[in-house]
Backbone bond lengths (Angstrom), bond angles and torsions (degrees), N, CA, C in turn:
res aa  C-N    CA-C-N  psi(-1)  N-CA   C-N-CA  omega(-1)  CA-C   N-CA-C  phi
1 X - - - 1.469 - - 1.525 109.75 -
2 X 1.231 125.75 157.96 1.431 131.04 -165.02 1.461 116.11 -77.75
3 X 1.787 106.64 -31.93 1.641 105.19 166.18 1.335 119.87 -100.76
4 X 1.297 119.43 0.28 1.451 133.47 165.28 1.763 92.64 -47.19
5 X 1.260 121.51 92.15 1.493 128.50 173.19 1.552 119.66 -98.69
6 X 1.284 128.43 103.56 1.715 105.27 162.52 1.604 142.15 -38.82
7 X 0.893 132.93 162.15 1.212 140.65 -157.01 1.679 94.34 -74.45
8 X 1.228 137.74 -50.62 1.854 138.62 165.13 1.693 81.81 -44.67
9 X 1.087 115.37 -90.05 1.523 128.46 -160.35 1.423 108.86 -29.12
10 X 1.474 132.12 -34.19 1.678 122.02 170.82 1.527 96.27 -76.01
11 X 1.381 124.80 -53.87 1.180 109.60 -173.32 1.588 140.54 -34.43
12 X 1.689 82.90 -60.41 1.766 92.72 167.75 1.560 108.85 -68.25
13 X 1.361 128.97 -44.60 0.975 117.95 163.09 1.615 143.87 -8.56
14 X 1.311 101.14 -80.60 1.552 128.77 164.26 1.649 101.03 -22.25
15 X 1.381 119.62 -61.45 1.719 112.75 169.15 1.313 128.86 -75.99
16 X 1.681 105.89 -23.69 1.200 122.79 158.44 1.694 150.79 -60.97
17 X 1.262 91.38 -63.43 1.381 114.59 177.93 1.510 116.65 -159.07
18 X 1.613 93.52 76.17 1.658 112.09 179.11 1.545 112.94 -49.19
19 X 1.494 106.81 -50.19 1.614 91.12 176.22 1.165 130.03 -46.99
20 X 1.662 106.66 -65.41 1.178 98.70 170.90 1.197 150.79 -52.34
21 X 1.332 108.55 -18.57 1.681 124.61 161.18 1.818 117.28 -36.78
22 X 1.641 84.96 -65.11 1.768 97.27 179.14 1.767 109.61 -72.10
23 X 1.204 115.40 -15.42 1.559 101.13 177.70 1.156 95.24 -84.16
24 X 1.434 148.42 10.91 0.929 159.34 174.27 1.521 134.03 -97.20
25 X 1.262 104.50 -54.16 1.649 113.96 152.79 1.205 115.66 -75.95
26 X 1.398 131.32 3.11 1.682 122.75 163.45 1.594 110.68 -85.63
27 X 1.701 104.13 -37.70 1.316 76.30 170.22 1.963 120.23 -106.50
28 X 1.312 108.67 11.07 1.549 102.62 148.52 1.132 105.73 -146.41
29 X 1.234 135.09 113.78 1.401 147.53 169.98 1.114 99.66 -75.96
30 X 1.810 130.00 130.89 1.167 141.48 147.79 1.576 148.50 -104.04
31 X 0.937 114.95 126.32 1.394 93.04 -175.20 1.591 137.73 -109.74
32 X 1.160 115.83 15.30 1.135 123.75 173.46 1.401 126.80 -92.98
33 X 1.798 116.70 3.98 1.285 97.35 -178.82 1.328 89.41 -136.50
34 X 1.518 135.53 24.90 1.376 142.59 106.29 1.525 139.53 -33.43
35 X 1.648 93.18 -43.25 1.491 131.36 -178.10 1.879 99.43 -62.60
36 X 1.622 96.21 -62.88 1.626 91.15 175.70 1.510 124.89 -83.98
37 X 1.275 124.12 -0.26 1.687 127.56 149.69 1.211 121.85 -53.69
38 X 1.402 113.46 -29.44 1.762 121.59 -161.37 1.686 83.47 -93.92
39 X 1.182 122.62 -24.47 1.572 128.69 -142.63 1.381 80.12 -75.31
40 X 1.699 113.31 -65.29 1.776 142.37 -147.07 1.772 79.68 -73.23
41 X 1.121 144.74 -48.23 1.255 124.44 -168.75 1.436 121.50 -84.71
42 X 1.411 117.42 -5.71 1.355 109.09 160.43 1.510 127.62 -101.15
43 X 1.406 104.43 7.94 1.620 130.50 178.20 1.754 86.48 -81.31
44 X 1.400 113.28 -67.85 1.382 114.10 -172.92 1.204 127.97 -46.97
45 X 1.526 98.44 -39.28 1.644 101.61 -168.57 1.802 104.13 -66.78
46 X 1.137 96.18 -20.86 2.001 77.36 -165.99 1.872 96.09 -81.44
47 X 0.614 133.85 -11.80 1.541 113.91 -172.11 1.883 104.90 -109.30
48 X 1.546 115.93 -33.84 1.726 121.28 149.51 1.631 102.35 -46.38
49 X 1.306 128.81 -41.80 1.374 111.32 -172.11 1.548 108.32 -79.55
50 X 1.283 130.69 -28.40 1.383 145.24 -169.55 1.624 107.08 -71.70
51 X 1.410 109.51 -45.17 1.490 125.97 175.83 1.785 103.13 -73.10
52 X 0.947 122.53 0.40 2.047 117.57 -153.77 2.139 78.68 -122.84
53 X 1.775 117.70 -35.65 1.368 97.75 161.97 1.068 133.46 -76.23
54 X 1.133 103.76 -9.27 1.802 119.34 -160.23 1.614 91.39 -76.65
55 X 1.452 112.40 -38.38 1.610 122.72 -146.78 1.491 83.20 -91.02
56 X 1.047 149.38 -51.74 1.550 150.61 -142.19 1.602 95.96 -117.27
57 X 1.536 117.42 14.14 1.231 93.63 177.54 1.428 156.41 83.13
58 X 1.689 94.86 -5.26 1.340 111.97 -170.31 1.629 117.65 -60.79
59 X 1.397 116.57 148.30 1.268 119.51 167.39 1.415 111.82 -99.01
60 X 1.456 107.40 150.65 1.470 120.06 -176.19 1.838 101.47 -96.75
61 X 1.066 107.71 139.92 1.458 144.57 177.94 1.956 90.80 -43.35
62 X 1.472 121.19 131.43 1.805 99.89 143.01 0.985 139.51 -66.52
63 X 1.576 121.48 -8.70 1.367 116.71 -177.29 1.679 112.54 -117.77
64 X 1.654 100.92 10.88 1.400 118.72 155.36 1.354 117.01 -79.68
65 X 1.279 115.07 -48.56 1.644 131.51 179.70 1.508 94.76 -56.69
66 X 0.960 147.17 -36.42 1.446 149.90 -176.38 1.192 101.99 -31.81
67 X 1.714 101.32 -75.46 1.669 131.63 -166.94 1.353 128.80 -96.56
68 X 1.871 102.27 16.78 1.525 110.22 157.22 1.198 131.90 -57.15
69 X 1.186 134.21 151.98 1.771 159.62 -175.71 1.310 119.02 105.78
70 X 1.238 97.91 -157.97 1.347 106.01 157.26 1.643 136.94 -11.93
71 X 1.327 110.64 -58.07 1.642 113.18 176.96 1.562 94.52 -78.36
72 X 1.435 124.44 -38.70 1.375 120.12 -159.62 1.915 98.62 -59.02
73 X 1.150 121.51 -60.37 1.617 144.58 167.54 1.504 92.42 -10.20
74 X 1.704 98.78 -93.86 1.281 120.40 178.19 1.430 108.08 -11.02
75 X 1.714 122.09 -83.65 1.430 119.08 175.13 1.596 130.49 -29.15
76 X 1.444 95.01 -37.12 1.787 102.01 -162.34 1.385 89.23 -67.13
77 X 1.377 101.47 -62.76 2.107 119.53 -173.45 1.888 80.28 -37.14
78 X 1.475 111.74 -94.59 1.783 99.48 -163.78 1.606 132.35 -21.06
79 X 1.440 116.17 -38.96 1.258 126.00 160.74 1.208 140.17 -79.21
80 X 1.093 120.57 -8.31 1.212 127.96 166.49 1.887 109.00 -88.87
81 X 1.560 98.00 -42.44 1.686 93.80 174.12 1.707 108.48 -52.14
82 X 1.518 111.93 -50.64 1.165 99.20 -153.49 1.577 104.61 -75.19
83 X 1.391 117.99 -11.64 1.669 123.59 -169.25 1.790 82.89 -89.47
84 X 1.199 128.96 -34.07 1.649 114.55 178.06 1.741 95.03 -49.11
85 X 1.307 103.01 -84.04 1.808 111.03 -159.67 1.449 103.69 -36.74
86 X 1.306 110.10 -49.53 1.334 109.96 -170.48 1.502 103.31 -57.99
87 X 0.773 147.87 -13.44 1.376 159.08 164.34 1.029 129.26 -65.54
88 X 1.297 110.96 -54.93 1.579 133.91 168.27 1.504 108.03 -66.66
89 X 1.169 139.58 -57.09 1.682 144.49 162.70 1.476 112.74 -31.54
90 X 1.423 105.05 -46.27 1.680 134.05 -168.96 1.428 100.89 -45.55
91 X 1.477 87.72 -72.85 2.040 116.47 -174.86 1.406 119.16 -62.05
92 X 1.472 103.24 -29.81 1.693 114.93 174.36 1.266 104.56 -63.14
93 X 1.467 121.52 -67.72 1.216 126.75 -173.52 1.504 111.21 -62.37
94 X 1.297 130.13 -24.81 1.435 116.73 174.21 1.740 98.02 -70.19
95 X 1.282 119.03 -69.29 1.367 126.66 -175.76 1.871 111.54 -27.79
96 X 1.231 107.93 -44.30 1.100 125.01 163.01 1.850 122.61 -24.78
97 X 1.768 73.42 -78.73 1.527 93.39 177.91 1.153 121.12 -51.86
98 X 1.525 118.25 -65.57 1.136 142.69 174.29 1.849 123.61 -24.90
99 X 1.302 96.57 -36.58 1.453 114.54 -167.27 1.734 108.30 -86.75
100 X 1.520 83.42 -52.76 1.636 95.56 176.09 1.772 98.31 -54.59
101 X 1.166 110.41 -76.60 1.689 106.51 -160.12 1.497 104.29 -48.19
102 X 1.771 128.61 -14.32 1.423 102.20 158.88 1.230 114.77 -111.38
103 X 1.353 123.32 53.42 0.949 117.29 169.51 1.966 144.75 107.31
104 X 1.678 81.25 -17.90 1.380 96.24 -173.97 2.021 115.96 -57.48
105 X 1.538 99.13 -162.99 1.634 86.08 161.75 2.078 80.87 -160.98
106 X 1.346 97.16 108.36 1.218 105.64 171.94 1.613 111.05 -144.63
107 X 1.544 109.49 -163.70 1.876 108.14 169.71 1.140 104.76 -164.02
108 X 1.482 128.43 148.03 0.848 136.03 -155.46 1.483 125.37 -61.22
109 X 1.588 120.93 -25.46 1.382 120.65 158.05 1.699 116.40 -51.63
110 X 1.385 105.48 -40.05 1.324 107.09 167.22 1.665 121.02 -37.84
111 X 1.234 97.67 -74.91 1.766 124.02 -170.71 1.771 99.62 -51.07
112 X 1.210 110.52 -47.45 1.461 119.21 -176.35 1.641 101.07 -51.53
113 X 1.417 100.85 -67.96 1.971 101.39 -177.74 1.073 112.10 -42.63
114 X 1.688 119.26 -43.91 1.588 112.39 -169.46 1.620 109.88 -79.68
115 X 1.264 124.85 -20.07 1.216 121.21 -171.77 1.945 98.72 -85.03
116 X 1.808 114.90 -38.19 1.564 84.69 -179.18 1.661 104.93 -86.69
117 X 1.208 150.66 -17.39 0.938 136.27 147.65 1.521 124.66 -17.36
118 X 1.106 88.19 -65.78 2.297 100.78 -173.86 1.783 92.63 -58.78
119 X 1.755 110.39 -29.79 1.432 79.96 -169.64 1.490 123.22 -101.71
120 X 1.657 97.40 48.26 1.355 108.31 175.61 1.163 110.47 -73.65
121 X 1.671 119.64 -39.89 1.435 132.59 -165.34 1.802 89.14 -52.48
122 X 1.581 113.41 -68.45 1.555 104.85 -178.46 1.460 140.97 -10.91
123 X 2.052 86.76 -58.38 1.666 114.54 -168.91 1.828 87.92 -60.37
124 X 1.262 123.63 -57.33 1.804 129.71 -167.65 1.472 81.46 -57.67
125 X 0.947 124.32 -67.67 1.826 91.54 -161.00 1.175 126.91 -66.37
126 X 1.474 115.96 -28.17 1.373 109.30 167.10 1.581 136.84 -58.14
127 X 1.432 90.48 -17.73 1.481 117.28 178.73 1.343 108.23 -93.17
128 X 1.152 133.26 -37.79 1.339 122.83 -179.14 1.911 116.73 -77.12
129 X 1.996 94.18 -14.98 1.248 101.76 166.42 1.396 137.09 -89.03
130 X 1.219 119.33 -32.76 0.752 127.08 160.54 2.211 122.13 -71.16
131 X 1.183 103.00 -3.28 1.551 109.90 176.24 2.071 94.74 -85.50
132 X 1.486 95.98 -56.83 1.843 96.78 177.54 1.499 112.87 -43.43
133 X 1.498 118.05 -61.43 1.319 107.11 170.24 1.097 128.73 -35.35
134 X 1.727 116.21 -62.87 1.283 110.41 179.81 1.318 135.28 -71.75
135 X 1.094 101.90 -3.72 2.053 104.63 -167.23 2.351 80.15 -117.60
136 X 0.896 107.03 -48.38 1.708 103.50 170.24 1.281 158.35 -91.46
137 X 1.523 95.32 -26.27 1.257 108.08 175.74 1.519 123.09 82.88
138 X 1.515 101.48 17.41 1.703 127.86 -171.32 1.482 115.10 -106.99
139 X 1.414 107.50 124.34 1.573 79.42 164.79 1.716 113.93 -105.68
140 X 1.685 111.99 153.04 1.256 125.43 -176.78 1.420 103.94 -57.12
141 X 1.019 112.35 127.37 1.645 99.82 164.52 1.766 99.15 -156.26
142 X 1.553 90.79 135.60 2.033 96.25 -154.41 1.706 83.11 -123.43
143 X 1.415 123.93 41.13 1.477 111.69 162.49 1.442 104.51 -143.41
144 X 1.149 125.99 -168.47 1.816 142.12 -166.56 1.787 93.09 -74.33
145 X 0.943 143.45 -62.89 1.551 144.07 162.40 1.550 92.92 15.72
146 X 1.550 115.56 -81.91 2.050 140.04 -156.07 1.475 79.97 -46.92
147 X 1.352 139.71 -3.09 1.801 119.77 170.71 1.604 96.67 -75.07
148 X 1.320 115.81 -41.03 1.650 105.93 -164.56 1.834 112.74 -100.74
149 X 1.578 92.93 150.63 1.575 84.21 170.57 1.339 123.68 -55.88
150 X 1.319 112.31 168.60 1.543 116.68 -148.65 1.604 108.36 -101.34
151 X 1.306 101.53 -1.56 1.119 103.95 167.50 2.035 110.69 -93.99
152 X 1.131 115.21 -7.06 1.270 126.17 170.27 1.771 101.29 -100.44
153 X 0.971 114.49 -38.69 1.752 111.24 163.86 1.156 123.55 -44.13
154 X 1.128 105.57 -32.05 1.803 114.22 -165.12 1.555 112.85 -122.85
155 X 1.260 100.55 -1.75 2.011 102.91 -179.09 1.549 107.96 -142.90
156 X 1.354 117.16 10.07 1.753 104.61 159.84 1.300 117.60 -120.82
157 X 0.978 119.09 -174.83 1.978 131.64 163.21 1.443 125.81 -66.16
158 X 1.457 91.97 -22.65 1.714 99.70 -174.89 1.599 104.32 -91.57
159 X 1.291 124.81 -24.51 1.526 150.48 -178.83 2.022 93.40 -66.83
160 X 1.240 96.22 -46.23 1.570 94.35 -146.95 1.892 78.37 -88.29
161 X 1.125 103.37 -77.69 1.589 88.58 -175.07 1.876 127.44 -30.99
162 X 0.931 109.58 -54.16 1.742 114.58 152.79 1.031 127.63 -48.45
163 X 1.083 124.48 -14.13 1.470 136.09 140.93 1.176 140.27 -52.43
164 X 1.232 109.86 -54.84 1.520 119.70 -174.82 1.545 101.93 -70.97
165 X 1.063 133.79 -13.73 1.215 131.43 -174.06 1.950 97.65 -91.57
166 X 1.256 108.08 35.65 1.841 114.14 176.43 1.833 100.35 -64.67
167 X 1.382 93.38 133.12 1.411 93.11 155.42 1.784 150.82 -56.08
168 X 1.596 82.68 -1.38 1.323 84.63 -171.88 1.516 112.17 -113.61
169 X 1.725 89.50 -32.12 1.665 109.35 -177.53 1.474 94.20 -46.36
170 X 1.445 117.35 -62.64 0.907 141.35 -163.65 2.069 110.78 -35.03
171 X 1.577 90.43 -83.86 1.805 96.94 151.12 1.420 121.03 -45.27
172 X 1.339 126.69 -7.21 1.353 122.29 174.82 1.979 100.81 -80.17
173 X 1.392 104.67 -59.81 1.297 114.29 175.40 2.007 113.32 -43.68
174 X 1.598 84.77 -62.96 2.159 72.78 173.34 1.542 120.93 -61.09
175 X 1.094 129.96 -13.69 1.320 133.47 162.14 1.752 108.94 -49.06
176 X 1.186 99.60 -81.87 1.515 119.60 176.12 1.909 95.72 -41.94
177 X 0.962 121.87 -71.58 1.763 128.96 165.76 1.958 98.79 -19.94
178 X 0.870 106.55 -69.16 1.665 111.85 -169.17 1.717 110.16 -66.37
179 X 1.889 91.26 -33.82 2.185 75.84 172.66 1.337 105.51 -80.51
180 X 1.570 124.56 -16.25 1.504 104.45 169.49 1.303 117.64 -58.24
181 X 1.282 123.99 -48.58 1.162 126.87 -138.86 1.657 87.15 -83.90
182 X 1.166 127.40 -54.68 1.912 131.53 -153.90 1.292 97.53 -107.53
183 X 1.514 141.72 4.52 1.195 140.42 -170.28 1.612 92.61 -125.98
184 X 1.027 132.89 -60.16 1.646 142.50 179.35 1.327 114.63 -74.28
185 X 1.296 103.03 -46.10 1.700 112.95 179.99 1.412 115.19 85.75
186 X 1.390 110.01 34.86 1.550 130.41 -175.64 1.881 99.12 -78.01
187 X 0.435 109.72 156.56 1.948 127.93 140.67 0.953 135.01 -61.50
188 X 1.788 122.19 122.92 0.891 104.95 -170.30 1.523 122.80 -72.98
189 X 1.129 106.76 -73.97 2.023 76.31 168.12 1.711 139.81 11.64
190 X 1.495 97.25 -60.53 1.770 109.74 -176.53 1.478 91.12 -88.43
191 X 1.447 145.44 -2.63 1.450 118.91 170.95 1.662 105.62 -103.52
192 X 1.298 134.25 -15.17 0.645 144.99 113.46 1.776 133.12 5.23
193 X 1.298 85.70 -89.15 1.834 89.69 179.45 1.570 101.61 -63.63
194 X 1.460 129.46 -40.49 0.926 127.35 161.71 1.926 134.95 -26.23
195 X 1.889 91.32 -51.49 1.573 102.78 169.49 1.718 111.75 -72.53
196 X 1.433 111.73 -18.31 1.359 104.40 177.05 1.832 121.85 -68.14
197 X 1.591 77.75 -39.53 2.043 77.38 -163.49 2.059 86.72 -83.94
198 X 0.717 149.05 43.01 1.523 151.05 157.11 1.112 90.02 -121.06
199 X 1.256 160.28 -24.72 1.418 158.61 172.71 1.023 90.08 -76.54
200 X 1.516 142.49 -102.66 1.390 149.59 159.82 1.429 110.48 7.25
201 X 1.078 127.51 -63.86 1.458 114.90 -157.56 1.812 92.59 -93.56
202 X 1.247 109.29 -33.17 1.526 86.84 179.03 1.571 115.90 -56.79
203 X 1.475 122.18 -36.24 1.153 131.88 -178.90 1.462 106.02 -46.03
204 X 1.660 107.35 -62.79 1.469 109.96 -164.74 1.172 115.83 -61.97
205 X 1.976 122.63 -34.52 1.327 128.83 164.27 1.823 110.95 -42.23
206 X 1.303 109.89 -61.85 1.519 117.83 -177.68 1.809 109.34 -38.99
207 X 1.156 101.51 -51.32 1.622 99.67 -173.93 1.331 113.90 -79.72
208 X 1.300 126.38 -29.74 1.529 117.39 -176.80 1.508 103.15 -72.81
209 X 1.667 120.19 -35.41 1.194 127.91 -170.02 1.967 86.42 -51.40
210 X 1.611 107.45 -60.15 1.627 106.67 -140.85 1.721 104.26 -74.82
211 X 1.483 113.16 1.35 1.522 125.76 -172.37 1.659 101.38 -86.68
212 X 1.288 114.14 -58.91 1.623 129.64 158.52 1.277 114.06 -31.91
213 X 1.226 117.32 -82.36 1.943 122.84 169.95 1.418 107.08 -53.66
């Protein structure tokens, strides 16, 4: 069949040929090479986060310094995997919900494929960020933010709002937009308004978080 895609074939896809990706996971949803996207992005995140203190300066805790190296690693890598999945389950099951109460007709193996799929775009940026750090000493930044210094990038309101408008986040959201629509069988309109209030609330999450800290 024509969206009958291999597992390379969604991958490249996803930058390629998003539709076809999701006409693709509707009619076989997979989960194992979702499974290792969530895997590769919580491998990344602990040493991208290590390079993001290094860059801003952060100081380490004394009773962190205790339980640095090796075992310390180990932990971060364990927590971050399990805060990935937990993440991924999280978003499935909202996507889930979400679809059904307008209407869709999907299931949750579904929603799961399309959500770690879409979050390939993530795994590439984290990877392309964490490569700048290390080989530059730069951080990636693919939205309006890279106008201000980076110390205003990363510690005001005007930083964080200019942000959310990332190029990728952004393509992360129409991803998720397209498994509603050809994976759920939503409307576009209702998948749509859908990508708005996840825009929206991530926003509002971002600022209360950066008002608190």
């Amino acid at each position: 069949m024509e969206n009958n895609m291999t597992a390379l074939e969604k991958i490249a896809g996803i930058f390629l040929e998003p539709v076809r990706v999701m006409k693709s996971i509707k009619l076989r949803p997979d989960l194992l090479i979702p499974f290792f996207i969530f895997l590769l992005i919580a491998i990344v995140n602990v040493p991208l986060q290590e390079e993001l203190d290094v860059l801003l300066g952060a100081t380490t805790h004394p009773l962190m310094a205790e339980v640095e190296g090796a075992g310390w690693t180990l932990i971060l890598t364990i927590s971050s995997f399990l805060g990935t999945m937990l993440s991924w389950f999280f978003l499935g099951a909202v996507y889930l919900l979400l679809a059904r109460l307008l209407g869709g007709t999907t299931n949750y193996r579904q929603m799961l494929s399309v959500t770690g799929y879409a979050s390939l775009v993530n795994l590439v940026y984290n990877l392309l960020s964490l490569i700048g750090l290390r080989l530059g000493g730069f951080l990636l930044t693919l939205n309006p933010s890279v106008l201000l210094p980076l110390e205003e990038r990363l510690n005001t309101t005007l930083g964080l709002l200019l942000s959310r408008f990332d190029i990728l986040g952004i393509y992360y959201l129409v991803l998720i937009g397209l498994g509603l629509i050809y994976v759920a069988g939503l409307g576009k309109y209702r998948a749509l308004a859908i990508m708005l209030f996840f825009w929206m609330a991530g926003t509002i999450f971002h600022l209360l978080l950066s008002l608190i800290m």
